[in-house]
Biopython code that builds the backbone (N, CA, C, O; Angstrom):
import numpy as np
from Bio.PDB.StructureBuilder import StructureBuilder

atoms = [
    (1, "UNK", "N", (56.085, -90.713, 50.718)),
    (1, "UNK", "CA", (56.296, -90.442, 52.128)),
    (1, "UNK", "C", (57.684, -89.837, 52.338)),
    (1, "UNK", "O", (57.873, -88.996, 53.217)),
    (2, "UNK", "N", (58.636, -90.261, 51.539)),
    (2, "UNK", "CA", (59.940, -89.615, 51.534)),
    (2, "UNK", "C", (60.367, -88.143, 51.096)),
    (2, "UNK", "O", (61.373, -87.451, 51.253)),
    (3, "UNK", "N", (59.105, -87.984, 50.459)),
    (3, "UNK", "CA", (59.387, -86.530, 49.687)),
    (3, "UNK", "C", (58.616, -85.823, 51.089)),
    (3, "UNK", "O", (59.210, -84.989, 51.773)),
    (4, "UNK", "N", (57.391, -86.228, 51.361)),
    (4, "UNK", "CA", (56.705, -85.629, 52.334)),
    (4, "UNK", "C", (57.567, -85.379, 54.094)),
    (4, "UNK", "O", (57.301, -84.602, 55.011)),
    (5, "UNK", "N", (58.481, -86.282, 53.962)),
    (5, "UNK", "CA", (59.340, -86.186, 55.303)),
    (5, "UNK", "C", (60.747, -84.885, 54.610)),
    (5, "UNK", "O", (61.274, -83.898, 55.125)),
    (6, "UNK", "N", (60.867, -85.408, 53.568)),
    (6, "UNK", "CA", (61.916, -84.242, 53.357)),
    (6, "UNK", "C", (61.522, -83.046, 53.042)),
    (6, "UNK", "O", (62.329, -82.149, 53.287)),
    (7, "UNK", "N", (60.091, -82.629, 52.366)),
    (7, "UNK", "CA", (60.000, -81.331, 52.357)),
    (7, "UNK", "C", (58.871, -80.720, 52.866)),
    (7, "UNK", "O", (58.402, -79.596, 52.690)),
    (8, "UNK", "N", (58.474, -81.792, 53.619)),
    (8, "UNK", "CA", (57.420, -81.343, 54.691)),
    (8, "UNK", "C", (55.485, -81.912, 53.895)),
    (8, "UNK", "O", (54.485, -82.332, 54.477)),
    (9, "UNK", "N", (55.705, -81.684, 52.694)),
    (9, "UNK", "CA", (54.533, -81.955, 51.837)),
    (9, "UNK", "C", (55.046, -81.983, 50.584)),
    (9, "UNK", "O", (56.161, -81.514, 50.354)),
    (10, "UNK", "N", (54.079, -82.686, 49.383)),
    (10, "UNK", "CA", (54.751, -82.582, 48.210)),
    (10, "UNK", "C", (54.112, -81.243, 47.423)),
    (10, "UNK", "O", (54.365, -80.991, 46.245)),
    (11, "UNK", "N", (53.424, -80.601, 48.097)),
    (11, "UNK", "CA", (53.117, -78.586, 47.706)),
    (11, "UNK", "C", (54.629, -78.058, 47.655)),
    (11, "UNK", "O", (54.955, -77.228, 46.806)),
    (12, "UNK", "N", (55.582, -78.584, 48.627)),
    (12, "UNK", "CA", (56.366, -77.934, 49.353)),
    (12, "UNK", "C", (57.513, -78.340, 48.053)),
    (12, "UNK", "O", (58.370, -77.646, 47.505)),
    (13, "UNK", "N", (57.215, -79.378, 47.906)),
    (13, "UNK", "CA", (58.317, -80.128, 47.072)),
    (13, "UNK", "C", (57.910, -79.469, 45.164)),
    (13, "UNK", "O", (58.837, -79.465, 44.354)),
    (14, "UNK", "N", (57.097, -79.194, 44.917)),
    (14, "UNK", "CA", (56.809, -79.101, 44.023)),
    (14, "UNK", "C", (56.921, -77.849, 43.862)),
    (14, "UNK", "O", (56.966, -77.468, 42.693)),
    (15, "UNK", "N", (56.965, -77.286, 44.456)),
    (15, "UNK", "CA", (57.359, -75.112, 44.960)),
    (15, "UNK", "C", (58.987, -74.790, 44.752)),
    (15, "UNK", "O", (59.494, -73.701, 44.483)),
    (16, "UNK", "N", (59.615, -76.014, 44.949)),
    (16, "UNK", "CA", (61.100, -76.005, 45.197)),
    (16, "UNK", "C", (61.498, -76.263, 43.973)),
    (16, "UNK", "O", (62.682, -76.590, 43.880)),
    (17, "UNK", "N", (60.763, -76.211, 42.815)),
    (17, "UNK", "CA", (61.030, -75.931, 41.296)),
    (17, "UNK", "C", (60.647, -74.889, 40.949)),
    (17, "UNK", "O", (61.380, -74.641, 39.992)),
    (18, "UNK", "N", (59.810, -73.865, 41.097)),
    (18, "UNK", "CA", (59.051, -73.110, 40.646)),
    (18, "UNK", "C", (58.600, -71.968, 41.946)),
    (18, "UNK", "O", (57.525, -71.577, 42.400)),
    (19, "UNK", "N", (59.893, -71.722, 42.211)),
    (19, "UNK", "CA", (59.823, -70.427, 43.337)),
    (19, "UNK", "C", (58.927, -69.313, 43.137)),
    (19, "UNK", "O", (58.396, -68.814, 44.129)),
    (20, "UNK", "N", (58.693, -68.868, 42.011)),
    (20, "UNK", "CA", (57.709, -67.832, 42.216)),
    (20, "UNK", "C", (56.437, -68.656, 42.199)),
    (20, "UNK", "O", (55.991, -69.653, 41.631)),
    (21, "UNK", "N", (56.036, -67.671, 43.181)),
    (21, "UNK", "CA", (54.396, -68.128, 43.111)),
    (21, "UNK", "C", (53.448, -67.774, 42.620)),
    (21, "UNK", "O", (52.298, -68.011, 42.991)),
    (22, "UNK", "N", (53.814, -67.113, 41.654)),
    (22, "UNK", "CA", (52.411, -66.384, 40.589)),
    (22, "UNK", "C", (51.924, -68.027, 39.434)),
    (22, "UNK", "O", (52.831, -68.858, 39.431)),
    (23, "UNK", "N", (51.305, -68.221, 39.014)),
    (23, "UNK", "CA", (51.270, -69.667, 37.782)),
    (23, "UNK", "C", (51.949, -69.159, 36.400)),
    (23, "UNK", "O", (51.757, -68.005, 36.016)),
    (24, "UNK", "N", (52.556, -69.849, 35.847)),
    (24, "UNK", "CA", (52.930, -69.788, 34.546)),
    (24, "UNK", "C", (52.431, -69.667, 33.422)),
    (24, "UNK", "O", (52.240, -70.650, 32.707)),
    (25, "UNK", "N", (52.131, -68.456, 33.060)),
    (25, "UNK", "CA", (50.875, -67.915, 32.204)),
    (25, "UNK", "C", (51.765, -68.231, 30.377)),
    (25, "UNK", "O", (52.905, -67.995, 29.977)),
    (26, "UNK", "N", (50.940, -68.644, 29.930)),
    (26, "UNK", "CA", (51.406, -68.696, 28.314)),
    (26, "UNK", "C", (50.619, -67.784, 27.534)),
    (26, "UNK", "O", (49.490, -67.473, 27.914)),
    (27, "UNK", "N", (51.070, -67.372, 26.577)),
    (27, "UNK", "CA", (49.838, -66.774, 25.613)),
    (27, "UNK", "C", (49.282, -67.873, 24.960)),
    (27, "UNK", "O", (50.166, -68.711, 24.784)),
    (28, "UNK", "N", (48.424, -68.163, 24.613)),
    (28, "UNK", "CA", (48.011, -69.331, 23.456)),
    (28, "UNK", "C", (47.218, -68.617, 22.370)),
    (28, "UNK", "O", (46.412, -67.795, 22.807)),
    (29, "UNK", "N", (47.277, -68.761, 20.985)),
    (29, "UNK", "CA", (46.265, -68.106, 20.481)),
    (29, "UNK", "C", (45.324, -69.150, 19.341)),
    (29, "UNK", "O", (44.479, -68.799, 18.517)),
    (30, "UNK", "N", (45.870, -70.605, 19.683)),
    (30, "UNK", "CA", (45.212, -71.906, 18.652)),
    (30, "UNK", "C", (45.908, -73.296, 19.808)),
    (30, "UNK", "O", (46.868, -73.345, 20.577)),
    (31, "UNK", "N", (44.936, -74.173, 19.440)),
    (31, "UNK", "CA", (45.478, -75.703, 19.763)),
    (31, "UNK", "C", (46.677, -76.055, 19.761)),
    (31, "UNK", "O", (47.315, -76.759, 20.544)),
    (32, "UNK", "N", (47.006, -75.433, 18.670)),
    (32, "UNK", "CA", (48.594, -76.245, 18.267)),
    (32, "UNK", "C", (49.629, -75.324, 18.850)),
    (32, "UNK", "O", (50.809, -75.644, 18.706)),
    (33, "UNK", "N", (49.382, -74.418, 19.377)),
    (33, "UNK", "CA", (50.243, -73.638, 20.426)),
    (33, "UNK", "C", (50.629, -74.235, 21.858)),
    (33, "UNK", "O", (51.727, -73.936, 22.326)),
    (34, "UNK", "N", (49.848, -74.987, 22.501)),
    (34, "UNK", "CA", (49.876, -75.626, 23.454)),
    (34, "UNK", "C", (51.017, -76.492, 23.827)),
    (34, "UNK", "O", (51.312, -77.526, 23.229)),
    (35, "UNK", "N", (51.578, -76.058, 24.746)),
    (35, "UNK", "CA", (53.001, -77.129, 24.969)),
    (35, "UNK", "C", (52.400, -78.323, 25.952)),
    (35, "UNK", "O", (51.294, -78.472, 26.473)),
    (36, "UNK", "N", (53.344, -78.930, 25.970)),
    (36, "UNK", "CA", (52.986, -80.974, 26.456)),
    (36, "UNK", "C", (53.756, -81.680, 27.433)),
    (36, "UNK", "O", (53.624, -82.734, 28.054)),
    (37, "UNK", "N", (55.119, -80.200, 27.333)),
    (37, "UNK", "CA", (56.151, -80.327, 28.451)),
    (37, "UNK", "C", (56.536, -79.299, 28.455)),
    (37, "UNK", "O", (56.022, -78.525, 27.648)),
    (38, "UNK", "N", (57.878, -78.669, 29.572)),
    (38, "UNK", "CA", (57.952, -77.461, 29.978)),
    (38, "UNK", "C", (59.424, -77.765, 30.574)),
    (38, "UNK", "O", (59.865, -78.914, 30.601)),
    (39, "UNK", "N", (60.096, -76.739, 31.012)),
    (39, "UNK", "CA", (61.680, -76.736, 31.408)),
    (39, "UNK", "C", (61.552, -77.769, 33.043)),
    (39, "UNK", "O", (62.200, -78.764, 33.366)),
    (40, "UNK", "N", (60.258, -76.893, 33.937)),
    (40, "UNK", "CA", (60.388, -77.262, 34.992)),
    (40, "UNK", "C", (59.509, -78.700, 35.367)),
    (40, "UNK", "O", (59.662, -79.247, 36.459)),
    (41, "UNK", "N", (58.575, -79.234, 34.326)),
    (41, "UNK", "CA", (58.035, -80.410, 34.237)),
    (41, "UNK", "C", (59.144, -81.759, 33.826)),
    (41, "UNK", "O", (59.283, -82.937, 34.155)),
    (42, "UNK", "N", (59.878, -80.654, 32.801)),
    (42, "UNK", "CA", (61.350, -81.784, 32.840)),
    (42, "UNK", "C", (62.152, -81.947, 34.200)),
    (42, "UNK", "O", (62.495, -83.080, 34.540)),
    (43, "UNK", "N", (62.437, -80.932, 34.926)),
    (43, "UNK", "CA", (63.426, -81.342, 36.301)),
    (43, "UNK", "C", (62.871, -81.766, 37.165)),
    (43, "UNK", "O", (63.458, -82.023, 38.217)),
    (44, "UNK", "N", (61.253, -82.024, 36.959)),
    (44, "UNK", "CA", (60.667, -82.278, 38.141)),
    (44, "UNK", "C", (60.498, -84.322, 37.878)),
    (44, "UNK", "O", (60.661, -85.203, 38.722)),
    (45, "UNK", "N", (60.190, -84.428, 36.651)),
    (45, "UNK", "CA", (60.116, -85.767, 36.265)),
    (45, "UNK", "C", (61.345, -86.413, 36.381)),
    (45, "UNK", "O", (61.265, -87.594, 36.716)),
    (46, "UNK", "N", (62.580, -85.911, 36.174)),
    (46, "UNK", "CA", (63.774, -86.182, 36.201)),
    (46, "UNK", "C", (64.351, -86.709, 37.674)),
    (46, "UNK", "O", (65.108, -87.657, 37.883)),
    (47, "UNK", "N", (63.662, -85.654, 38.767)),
    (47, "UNK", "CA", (63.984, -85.710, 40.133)),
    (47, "UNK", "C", (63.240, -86.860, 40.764)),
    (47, "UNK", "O", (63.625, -87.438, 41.781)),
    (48, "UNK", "N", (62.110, -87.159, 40.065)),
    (48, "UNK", "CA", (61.374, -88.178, 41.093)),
    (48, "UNK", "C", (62.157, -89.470, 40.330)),
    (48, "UNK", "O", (62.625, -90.460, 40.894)),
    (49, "UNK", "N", (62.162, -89.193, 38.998)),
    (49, "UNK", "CA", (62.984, -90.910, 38.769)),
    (49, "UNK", "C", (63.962, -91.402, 39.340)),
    (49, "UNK", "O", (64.215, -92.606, 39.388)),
    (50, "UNK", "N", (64.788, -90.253, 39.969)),
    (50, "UNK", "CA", (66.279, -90.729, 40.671)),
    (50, "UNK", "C", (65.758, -90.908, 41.893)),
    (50, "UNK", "O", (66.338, -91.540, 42.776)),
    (51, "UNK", "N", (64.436, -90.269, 42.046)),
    (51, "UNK", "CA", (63.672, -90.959, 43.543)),
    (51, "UNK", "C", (63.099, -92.414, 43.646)),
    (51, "UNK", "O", (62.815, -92.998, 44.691)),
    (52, "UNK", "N", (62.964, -92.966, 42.158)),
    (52, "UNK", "CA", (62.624, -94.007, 42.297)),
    (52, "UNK", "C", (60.858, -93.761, 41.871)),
    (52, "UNK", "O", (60.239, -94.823, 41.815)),
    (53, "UNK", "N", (60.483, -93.185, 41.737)),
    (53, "UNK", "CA", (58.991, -92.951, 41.219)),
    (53, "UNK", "C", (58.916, -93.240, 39.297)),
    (53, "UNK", "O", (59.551, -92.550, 38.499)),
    (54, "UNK", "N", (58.159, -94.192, 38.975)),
    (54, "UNK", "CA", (57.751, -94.507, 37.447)),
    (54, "UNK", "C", (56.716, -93.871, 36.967)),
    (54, "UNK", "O", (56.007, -93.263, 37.768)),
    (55, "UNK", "N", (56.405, -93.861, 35.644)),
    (55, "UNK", "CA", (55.096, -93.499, 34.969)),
    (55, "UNK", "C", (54.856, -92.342, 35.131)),
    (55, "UNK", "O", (53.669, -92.017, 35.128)),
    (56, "UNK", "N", (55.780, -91.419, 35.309)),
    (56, "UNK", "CA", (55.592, -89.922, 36.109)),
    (56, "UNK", "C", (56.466, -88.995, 35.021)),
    (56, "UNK", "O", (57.256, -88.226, 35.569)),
    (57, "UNK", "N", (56.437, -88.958, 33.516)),
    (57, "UNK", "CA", (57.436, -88.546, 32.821)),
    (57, "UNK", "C", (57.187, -87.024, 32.754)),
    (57, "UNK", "O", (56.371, -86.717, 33.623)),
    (58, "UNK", "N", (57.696, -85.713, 31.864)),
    (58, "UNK", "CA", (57.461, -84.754, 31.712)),
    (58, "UNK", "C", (56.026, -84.397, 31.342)),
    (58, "UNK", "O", (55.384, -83.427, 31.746)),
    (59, "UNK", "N", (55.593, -85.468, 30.401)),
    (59, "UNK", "CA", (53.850, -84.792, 29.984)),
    (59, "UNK", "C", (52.927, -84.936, 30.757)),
    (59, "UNK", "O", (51.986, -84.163, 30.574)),
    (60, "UNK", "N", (52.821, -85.771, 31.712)),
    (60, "UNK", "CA", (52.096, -86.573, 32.831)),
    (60, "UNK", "C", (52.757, -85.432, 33.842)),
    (60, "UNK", "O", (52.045, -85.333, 34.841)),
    (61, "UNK", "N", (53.622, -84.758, 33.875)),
    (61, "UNK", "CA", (53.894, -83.712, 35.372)),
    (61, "UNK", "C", (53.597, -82.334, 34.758)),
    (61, "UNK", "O", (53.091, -81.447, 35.444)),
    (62, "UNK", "N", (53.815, -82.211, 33.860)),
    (62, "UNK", "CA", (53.130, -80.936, 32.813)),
    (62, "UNK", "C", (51.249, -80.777, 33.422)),
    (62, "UNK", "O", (50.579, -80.003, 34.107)),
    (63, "UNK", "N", (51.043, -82.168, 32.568)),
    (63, "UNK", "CA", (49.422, -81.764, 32.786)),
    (63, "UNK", "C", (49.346, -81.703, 34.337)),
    (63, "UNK", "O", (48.692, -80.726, 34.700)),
    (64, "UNK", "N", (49.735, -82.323, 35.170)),
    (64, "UNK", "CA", (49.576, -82.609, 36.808)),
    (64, "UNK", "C", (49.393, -80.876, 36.926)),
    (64, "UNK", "O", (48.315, -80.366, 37.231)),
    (65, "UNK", "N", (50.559, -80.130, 36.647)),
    (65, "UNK", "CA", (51.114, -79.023, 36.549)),
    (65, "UNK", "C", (49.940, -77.772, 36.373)),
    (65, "UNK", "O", (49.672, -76.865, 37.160)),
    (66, "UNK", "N", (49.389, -78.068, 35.115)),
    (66, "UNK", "CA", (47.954, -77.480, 34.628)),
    (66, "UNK", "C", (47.093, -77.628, 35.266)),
    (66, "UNK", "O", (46.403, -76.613, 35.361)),
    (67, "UNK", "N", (46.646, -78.712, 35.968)),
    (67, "UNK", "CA", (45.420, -79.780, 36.510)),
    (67, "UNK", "C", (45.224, -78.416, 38.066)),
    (67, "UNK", "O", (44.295, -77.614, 38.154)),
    (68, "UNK", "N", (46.291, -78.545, 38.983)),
    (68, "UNK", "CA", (46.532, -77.814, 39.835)),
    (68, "UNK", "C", (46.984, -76.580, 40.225)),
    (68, "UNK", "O", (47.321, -76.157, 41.331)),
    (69, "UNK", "N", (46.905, -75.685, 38.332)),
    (69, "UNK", "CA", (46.938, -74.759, 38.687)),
    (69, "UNK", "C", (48.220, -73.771, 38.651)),
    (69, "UNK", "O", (48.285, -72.582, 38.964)),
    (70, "UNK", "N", (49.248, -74.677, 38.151)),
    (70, "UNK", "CA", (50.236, -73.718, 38.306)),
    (70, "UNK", "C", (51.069, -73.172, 36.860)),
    (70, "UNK", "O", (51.966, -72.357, 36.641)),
    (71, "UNK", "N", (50.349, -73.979, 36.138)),
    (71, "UNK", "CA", (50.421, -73.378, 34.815)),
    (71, "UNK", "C", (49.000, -73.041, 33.524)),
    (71, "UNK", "O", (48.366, -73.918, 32.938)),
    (72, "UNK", "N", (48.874, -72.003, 33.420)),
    (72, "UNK", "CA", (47.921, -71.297, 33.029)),
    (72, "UNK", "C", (47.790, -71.380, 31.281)),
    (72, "UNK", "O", (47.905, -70.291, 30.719)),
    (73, "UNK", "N", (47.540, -72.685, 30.326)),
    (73, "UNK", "CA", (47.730, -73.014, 29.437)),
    (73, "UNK", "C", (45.948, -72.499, 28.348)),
    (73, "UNK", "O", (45.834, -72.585, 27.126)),
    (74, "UNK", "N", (45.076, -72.110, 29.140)),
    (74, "UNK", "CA", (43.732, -71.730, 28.752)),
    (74, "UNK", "C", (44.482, -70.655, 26.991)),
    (74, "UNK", "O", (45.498, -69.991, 26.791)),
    (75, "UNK", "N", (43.379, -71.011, 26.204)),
    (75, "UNK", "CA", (43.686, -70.019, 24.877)),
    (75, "UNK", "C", (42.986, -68.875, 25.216)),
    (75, "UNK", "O", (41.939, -68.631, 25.816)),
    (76, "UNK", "N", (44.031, -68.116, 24.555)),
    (76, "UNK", "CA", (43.455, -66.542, 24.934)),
    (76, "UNK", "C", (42.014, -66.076, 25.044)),
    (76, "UNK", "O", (41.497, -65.219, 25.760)),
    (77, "UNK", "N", (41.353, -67.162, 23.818)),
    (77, "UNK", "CA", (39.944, -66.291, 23.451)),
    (77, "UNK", "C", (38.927, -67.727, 24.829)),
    (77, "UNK", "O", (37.698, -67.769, 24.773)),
    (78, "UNK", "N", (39.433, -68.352, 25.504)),
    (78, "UNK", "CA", (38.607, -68.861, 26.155)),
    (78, "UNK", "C", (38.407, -68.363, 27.682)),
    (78, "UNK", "O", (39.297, -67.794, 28.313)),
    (79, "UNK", "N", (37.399, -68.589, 28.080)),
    (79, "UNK", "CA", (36.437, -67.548, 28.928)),
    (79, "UNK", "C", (36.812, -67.825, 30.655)),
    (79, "UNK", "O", (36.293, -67.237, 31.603)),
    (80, "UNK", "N", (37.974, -69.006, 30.712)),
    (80, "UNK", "CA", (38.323, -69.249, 31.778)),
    (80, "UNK", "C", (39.733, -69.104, 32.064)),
    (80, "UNK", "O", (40.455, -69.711, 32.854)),
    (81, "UNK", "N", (40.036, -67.886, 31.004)),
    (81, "UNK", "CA", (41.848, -67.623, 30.686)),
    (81, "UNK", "C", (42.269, -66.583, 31.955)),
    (81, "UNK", "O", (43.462, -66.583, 32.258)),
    (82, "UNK", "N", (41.293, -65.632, 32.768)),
    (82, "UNK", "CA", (41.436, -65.534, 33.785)),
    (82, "UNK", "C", (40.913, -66.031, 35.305)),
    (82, "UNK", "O", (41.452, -65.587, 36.319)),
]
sb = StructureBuilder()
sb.init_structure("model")
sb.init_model(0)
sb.init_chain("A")
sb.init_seg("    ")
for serial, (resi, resn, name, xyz) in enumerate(atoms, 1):
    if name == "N":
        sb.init_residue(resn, " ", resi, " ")
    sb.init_atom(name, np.array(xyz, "f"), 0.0, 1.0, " ", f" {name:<3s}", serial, name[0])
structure = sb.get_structure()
């Protein structure tokens, strides 16, 4: 509720890491290419802990991250990479 009073929504709050608005496209070309954390999944996990939010570390805001779209982790040869 605190994030939602300070930045209006947590879309809003979660935008305020990741100003551009295009998604964060990777190349992938195998499994083991796949990253698990990311620069801005780190400042974002970092920011809610000093907010007082747990269980919310970089890999858990990474996938959140993927889940919704704003990072584009699909392997090249799979059929939902655009």
């Amino acid at each position: 509720i605190k994030i939602q009073e300070e930045f209006g929504s947590f879309y809003q709050y979660l935008y305020s890491f990741m100003p551009n608005q295009e998604p964060i496209e990777h190349s992938i070309a195998t499994q083991k290419d796949v990253a698990i954390t990311s620069a801005e999944s780190d400042l974002i996990s970092k920011d809610l802990k000093k907010r007082g939010i747990k269980f919310f570390g970089s890999t858990i805001c990474y996938a959140y991250m993927q889940a919704v779209g704003r990072v584009n982790d699909h392997l090249n040869s799979c059929s939902f990479r655009n």
